[in-house]
PAZAPA-4460 file (N, C-alpha, C; in steps of 0.05 Angstrom, whole numbers, plus 32768, in hexadecimal, padded with zeros to 4 digits):
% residues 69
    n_x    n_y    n_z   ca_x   ca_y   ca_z    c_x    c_y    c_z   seq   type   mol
   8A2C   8721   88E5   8A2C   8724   8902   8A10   872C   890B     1      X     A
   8A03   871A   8919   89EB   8727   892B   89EB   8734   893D     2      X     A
   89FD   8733   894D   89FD   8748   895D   89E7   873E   8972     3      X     A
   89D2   8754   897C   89C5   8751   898A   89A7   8750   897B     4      X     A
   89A8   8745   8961   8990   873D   8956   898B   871C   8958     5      X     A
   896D   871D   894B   8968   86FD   8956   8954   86F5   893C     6      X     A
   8957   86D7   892F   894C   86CB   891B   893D   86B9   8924     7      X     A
   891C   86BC   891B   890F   86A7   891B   8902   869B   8905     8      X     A
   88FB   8679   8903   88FD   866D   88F2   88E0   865C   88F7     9      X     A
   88D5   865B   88E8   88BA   8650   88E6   88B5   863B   88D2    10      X     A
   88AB   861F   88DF   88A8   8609   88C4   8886   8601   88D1    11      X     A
   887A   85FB   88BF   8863   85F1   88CA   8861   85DB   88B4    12      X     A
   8850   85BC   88B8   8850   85AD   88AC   882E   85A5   8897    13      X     A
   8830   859A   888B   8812   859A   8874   8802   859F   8882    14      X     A
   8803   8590   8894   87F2   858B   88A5   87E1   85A2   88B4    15      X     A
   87F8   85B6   88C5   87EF   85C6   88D5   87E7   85DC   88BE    16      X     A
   87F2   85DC   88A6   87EA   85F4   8890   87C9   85EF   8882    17      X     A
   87C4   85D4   8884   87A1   85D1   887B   8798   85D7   8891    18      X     A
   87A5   85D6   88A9   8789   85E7   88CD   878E   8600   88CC    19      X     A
   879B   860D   88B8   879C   862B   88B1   87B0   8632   88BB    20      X     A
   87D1   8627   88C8   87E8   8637   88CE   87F4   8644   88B8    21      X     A
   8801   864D   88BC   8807   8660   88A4   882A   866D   88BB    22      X     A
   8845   8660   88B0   885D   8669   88B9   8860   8681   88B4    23      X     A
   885B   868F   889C   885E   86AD   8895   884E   86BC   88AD    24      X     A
   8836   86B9   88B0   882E   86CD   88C9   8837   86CF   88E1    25      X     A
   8836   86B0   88E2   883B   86AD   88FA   8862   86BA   8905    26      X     A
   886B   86B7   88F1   8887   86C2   88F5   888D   86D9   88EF    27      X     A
   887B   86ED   88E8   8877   8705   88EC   886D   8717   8904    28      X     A
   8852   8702   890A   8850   8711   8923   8868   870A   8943    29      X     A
   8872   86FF   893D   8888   86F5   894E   889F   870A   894F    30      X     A
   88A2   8702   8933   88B6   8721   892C   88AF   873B   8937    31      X     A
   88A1   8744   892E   888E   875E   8934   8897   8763   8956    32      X     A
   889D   8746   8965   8898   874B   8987   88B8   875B   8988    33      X     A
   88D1   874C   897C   88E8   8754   897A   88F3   8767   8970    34      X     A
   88D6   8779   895D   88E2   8796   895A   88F1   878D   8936    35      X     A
   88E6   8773   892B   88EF   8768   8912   88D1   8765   88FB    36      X     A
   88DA   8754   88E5   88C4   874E   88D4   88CF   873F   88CD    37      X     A
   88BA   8731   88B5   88C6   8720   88A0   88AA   8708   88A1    38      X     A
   88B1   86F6   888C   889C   86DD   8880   889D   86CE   886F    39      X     A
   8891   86BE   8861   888B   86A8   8851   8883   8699   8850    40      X     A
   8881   8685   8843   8872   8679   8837   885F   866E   8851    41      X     A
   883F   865C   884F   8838   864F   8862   8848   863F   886D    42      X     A
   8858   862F   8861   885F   8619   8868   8881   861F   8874    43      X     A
   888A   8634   8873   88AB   863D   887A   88AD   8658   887E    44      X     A
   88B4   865E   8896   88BC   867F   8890   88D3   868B   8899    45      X     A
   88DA   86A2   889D   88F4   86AC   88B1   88EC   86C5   88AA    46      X     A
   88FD   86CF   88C7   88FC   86ED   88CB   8909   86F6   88EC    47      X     A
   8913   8713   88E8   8926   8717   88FC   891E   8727   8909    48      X     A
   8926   8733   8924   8928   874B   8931   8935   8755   8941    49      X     A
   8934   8771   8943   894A   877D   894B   8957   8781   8967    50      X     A
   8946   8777   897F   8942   8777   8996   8945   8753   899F    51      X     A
   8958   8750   89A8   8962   8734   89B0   8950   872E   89CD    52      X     A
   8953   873B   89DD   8949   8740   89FE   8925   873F   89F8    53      X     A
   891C   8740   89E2   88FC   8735   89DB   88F4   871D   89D5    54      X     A
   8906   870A   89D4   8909   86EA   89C8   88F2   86E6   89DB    55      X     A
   88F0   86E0   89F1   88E1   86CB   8A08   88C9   86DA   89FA    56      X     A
   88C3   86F9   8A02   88A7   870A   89FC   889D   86FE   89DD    57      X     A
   88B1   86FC   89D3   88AA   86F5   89AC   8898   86D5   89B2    58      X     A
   88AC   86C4   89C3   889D   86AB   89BF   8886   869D   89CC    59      X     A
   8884   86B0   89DC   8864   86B6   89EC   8854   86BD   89D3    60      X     A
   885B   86CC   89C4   884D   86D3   89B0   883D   86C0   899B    61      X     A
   8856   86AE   89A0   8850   8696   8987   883F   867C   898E    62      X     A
   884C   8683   89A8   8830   866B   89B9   8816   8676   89B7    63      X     A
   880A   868F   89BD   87F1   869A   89B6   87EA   8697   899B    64      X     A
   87F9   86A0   898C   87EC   86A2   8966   87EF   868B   8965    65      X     A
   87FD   8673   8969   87F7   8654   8969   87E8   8648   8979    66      X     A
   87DB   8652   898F   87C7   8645   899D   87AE   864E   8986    67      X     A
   87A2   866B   8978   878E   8675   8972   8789   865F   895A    68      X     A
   879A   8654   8955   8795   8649   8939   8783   862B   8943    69      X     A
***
């Protein structure tokens, strides 16, 4: 049961991992917005958090750390 938690899932492809993405960071700092953690590999990651009502704030997030790259 999740309840009022929320899972996010990160794939990035060869491609975007040789222009330096990296899914583990990037799905951490996302996490981090939801009050969660978590990571892996460049190429695949996941991780949760605890605060559901931060989703929109989290993926603002991911648009910035994916624009910097």
């Amino acid at each position: 049961d999740l309840g009022e938690k929320v899972l996010f899932l990160v794939m990035a492809t060869d491609e975007a991992v040789k222009a330096g993405a990296h899914a583990g960071k990037l799905v951490g700092e996302v996490a981090k917005v939801a009050g969660g953690g978590g990571g892996g590999r460049p190429n695949m990651a996941q991780a949760g958090g605890k605060d559901a009502s931060k989703i929109e704030e989290a993926l603002k997030k991911a648009v910035e750390v994916v624009e910097a790259y």
